[in-house]
GUTINU-713384 format. One record per residue (C-alpha): residue in one letter; residue number from 1; x, y, z. Coordinates in Angstrom, 2 decimals. Layout:
<rolums>
+---+-----+---------+---------+---------+
! r !   k !       x !       y !       z !
+---+-----+---------+---------+---------+
! a ! NUM !       X !       Y !       Z !
...
+---+-----+---------+---------+---------+
</rolums>
This chain:
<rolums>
+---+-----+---------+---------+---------+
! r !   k !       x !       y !       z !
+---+-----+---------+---------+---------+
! x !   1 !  115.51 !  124.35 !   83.39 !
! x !   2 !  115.58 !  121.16 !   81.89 !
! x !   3 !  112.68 !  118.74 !   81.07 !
! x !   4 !  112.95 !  116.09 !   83.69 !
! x !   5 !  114.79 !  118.21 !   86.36 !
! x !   6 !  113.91 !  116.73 !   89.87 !
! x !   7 !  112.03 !  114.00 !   89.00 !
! x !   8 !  113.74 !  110.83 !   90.19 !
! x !   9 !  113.32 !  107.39 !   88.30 !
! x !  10 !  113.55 !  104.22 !   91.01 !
! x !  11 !  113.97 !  101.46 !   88.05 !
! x !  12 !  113.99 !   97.41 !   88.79 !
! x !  13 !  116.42 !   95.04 !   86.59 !
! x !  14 !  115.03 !   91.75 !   86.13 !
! x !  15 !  111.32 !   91.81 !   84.79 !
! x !  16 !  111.43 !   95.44 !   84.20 !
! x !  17 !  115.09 !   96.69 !   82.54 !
! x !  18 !  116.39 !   93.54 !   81.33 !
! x !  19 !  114.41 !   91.65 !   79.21 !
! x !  20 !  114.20 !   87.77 !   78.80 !
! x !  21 !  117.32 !   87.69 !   77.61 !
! x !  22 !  118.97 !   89.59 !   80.00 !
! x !  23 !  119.76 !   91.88 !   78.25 !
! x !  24 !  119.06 !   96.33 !   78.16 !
! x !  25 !  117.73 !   97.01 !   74.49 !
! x !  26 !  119.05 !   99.66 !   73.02 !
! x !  27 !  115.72 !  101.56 !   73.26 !
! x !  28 !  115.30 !  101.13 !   77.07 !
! x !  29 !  119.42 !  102.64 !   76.92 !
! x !  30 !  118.50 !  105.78 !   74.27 !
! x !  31 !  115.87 !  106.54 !   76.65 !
! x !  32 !  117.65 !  106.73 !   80.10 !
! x !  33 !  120.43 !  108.70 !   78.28 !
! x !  34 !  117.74 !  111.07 !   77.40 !
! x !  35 !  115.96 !  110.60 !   80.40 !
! x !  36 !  119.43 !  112.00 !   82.44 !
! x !  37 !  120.63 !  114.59 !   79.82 !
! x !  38 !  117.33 !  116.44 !   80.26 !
! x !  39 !  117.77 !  116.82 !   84.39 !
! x !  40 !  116.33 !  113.00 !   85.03 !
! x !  41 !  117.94 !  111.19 !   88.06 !
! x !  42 !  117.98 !  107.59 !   87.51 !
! x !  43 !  118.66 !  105.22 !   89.79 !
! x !  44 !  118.41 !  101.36 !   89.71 !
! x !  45 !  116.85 !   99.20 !   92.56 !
! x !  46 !  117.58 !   95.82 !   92.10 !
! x !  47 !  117.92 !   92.58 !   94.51 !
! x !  48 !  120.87 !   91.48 !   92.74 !
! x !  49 !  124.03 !   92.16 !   94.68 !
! x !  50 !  126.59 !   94.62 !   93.50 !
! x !  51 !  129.16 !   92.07 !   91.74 !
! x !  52 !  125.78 !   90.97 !   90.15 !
! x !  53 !  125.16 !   93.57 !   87.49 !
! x !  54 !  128.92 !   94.35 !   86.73 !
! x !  55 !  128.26 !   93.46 !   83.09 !
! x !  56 !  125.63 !   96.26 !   82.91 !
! x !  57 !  127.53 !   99.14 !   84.74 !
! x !  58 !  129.53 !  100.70 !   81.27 !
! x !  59 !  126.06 !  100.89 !   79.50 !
! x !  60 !  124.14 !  102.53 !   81.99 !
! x !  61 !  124.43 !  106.72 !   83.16 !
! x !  62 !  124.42 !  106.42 !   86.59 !
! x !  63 !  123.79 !  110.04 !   88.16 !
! x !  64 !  122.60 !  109.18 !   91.24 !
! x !  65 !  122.79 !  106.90 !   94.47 !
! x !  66 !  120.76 !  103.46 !   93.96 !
! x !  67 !  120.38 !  100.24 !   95.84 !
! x !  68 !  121.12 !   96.79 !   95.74 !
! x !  69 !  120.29 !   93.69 !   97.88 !
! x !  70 !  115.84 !   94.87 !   98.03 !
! x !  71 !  116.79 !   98.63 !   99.28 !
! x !  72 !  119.34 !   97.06 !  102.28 !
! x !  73 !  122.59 !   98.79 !  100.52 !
! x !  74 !  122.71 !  102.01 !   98.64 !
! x !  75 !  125.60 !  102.77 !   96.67 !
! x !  76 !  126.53 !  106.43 !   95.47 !
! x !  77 !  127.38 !  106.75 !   91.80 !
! x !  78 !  130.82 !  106.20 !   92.01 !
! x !  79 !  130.20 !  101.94 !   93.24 !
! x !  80 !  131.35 !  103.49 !   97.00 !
! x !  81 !  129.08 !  101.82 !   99.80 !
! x !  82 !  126.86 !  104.92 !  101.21 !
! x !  83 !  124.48 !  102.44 !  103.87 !
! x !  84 !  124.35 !   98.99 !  104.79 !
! x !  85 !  120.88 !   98.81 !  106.58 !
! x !  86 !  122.10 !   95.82 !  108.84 !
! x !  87 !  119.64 !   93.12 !  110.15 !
! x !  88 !  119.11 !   92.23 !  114.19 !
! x !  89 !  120.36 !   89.19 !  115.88 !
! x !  90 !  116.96 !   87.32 !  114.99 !
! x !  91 !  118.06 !   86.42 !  111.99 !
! x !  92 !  119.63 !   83.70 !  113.04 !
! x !  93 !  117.21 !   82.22 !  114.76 !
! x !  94 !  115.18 !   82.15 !  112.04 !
! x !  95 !  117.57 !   80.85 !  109.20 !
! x !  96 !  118.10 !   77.67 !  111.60 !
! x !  97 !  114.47 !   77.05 !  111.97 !
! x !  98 !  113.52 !   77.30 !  108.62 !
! x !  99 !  116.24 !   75.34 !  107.78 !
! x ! 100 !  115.47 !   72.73 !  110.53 !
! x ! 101 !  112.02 !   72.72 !  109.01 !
! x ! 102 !  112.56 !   72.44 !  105.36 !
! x ! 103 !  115.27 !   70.04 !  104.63 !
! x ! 104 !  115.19 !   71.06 !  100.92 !
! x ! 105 !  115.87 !   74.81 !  100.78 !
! x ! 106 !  118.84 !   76.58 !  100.91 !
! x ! 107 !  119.97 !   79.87 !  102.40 !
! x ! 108 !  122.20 !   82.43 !  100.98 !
! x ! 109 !  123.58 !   85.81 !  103.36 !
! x ! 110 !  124.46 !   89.04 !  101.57 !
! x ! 111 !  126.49 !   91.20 !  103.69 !
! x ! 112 !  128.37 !   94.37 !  102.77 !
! x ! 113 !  131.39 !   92.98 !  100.95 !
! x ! 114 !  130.60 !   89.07 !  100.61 !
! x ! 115 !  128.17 !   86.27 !  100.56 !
! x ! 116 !  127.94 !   83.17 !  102.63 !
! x ! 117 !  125.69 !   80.12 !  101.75 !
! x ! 118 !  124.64 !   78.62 !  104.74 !
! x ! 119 !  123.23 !   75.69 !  102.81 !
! x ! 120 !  123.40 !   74.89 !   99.25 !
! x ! 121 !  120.23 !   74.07 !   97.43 !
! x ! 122 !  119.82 !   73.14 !   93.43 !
! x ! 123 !  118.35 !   76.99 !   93.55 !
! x ! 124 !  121.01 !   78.44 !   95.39 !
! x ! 125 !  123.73 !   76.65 !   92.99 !
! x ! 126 !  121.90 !   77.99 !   89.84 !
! x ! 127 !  121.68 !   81.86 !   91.63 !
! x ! 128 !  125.60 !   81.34 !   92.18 !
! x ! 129 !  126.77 !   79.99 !   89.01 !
! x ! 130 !  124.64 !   82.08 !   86.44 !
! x ! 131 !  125.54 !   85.52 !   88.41 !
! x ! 132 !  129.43 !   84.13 !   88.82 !
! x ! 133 !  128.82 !   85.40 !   92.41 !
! x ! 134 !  131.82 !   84.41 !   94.56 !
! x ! 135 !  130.72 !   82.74 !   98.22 !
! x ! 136 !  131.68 !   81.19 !  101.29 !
! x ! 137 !  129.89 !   77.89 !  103.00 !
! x ! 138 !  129.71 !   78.20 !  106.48 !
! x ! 139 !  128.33 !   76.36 !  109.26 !
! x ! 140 !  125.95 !   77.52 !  111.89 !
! x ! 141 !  128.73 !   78.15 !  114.63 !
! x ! 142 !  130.20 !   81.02 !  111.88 !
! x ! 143 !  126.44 !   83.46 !  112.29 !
! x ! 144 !  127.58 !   85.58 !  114.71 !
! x ! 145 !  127.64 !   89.29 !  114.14 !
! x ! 146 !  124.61 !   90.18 !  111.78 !
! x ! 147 !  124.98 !   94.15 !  112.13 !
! x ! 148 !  126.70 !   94.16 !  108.50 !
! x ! 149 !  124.01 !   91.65 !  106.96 !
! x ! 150 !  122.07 !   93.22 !  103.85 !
! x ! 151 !  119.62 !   90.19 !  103.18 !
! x ! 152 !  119.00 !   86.99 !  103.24 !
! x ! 153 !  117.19 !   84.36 !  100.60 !
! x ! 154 !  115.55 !   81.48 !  101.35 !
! x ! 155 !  115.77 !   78.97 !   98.24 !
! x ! 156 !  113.97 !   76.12 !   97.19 !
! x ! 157 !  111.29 !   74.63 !   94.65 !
! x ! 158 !  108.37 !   76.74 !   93.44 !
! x ! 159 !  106.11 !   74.17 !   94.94 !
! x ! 160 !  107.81 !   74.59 !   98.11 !
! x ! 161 !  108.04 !   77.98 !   98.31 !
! x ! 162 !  104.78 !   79.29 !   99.35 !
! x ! 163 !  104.72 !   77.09 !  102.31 !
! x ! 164 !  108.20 !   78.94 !  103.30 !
! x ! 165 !  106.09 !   82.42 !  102.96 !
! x ! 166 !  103.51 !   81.10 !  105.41 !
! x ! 167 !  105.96 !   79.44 !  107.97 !
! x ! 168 !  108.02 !   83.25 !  108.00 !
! x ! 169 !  104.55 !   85.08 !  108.47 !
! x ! 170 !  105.01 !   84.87 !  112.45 !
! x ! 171 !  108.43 !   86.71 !  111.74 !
! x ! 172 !  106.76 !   89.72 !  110.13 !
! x ! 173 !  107.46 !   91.84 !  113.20 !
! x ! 174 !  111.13 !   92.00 !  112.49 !
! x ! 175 !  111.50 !   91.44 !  109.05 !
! x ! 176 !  110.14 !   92.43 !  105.47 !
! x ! 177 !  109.60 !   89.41 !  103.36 !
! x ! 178 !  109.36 !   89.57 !   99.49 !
! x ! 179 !  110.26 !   87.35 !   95.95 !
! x ! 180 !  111.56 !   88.43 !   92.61 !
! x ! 181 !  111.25 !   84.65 !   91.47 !
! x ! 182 !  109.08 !   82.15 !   92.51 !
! x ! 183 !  112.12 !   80.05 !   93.80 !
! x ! 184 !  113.35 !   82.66 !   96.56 !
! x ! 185 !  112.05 !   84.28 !   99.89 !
! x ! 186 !  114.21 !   87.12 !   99.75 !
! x ! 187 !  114.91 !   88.90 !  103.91 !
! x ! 188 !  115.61 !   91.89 !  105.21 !
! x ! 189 !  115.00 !   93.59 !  108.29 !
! x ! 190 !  111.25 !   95.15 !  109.04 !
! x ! 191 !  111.28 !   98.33 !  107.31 !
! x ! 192 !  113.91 !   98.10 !  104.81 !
! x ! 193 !  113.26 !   97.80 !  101.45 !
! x ! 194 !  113.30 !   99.22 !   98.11 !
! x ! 195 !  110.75 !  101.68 !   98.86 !
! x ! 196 !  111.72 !  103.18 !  101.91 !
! x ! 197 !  115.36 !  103.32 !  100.48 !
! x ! 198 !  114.17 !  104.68 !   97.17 !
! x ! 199 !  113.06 !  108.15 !   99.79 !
! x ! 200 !  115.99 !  107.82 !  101.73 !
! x ! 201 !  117.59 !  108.75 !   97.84 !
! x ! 202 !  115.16 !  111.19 !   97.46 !
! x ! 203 !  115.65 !  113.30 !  100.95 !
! x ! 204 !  119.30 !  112.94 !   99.85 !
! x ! 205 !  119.27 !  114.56 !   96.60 !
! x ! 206 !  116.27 !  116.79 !   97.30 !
! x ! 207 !  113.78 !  115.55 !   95.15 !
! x ! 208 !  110.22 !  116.29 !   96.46 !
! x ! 209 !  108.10 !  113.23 !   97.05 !
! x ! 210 !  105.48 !  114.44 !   94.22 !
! x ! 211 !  108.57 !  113.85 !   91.67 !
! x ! 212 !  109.51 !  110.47 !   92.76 !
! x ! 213 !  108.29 !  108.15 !   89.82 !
! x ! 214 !  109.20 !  104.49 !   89.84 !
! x ! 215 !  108.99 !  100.84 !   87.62 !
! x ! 216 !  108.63 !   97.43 !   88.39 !
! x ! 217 !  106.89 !   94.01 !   88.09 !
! x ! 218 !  107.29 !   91.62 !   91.31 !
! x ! 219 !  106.81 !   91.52 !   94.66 !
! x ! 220 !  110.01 !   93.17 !   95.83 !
! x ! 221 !  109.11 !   96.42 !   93.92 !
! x ! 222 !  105.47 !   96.74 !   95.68 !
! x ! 223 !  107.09 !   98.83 !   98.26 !
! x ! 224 !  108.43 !  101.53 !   95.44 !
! x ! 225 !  105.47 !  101.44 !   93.96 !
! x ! 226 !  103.51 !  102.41 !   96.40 !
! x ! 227 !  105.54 !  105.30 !   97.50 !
! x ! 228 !  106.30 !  106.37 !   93.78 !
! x ! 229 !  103.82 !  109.36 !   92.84 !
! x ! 230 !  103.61 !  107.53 !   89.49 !
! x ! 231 !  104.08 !  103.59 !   89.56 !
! x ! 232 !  105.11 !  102.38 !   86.02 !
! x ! 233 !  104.29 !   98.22 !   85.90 !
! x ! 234 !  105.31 !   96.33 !   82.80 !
! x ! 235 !  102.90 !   94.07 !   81.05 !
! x ! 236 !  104.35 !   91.06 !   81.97 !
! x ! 237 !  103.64 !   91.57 !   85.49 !
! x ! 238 !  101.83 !   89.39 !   87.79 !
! x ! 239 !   98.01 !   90.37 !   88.06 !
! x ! 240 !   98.60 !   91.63 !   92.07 !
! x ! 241 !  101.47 !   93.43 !   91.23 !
! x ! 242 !   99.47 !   95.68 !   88.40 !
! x ! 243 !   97.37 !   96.43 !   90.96 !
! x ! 244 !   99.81 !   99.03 !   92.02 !
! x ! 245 !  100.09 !  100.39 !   88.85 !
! x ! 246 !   98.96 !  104.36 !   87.90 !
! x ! 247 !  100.37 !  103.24 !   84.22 !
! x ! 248 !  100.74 !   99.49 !   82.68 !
! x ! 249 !  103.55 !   99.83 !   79.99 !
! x ! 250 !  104.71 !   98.08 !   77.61 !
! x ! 251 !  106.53 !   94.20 !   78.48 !
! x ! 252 !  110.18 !   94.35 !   79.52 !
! x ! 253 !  110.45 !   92.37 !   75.94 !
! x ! 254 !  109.39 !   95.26 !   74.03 !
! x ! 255 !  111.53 !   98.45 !   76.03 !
! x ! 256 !  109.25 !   98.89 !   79.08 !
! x ! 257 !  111.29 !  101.13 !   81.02 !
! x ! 258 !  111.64 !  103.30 !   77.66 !
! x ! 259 !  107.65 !  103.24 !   77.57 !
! x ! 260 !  107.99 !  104.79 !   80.61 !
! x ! 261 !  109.94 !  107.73 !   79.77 !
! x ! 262 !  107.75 !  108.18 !   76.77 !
! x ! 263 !  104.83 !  108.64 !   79.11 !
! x ! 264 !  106.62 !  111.31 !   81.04 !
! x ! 265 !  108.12 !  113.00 !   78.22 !
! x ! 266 !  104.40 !  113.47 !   76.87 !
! x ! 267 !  103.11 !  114.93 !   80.32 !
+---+-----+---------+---------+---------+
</rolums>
């Protein structure tokens, strides 16, 4: 039996495994590989969507199914779509009001296979451009069938922003709201997220909920934190999301997830 067999690492990009630069250090790399040659499963859970970490998917040993889009998609380890989680007719309803009410966000629709921008904002054109996502604009009359939807962001100024929150609390019924950035409201329906899809991976591979461990520093990783039997939180965190931290580790400048893997390594 090997060191890490069974235990299952849910691990965040941006914040967490990338660091400022956007870039995975070469410690953070040397310790996954070790991590997964000793029996670890590893398996990312990012927000990004799946063209969006293309440039990372030679350096890292993926050996097990992981999400993209907040937990909404799970991919196996071969890039084939396992589960699109789907979000309920509602959603249009509230894109248009939001929209109707804030004249300066945008919003941006992640389905299975593609991504519409239902308005552009200065946000939205800086998430597009940096990630080299491909997109289609569309107009209200093209929201029809939302059953293949992953997620939806909300995009505006920081200032802005927390008003959105506040206006989408009387949606909280039907959909789980979160942020990565200040600049996003990022949407999916009530119950998905990166936490319940993180044990969705788990029942899959038969890993016992006592050996899921997970890491990550914003608001869209509360949910795998708080179903991880360890929660790993870098030091460049926010203060609220530390408080869901068993172990604070080192910043995602200086090999976080790697600190991570230390710590279990030593137990």
């Amino acid at each position: 039996m090997k060191k890490f067999d069974r235990i299952l690492l849910g691990c965040d990009m941006d914040g967490t495994l990338l660091d400022n630069c956007k870039q995975i250090s070469e410690g953070n790399l040397e310790a996954i590989r070790y991590f997964v040659e000793n029996g670890g499963r590893f398996s990312l859970a990012t927000g990004r969507a799946p063209h969006a970490i293309d440039m990372y998917r030679g350096l890292l040993p993926f050996n097990t199914p992981y999400t993209h889009l907040n937990g909404s998609m799970i991919m196996d380890e071969n890039q084939k779509l396992m589960w699109c989680a789907g979000m309920p007719e509602k959603t249009i309803e509230l894109i248009e009001t939001a929209l109707t009410k804030f004249s300066q966000i945008g919003c941006e629709i992640f389905l299975d296979h593609s991504i519409y921008v239902r308005r552009m904002s200065a946000e939205t054109e800086h998430h597009m451009r940096v990630l080299n996502l491909s997109y289609s604009v569309i107009s209200r009359e093209d929201l029809t069938d939302t059953s293949n939807w992953c997620k939806v962001n909300l995009t505006g100024p920081e200032a802005l922003m927390p008003e959105v929150r506040g206006y989408l609390h009387s949606y909280e019924n039907d959909f789980c709201v979160a942020a990565s950035t200040p600049n996003f409201c990022e949407i999916t329906a009530a119950g998905i997220n990166k936490g319940s899809s993180l044990l969705k991976i788990a029942d899959a591979c038969g890993i016992a909920r006592e050996n899921v461990m997970a890491i990550g520093d914003s608001s869209n990783d509360h949910s795998m934190l708080s179903v991880a039997s360890v929660a790993f939180v870098p030091g460049n965190a926010d203060n609220e999301t530390k408080t869901f931290a068993d172990v604070i580790v080192r910043d995602n400048d200086h090999d976080a997830v790697a600190a991570a893997i230390e710590w279990l390594d030593n137990r």
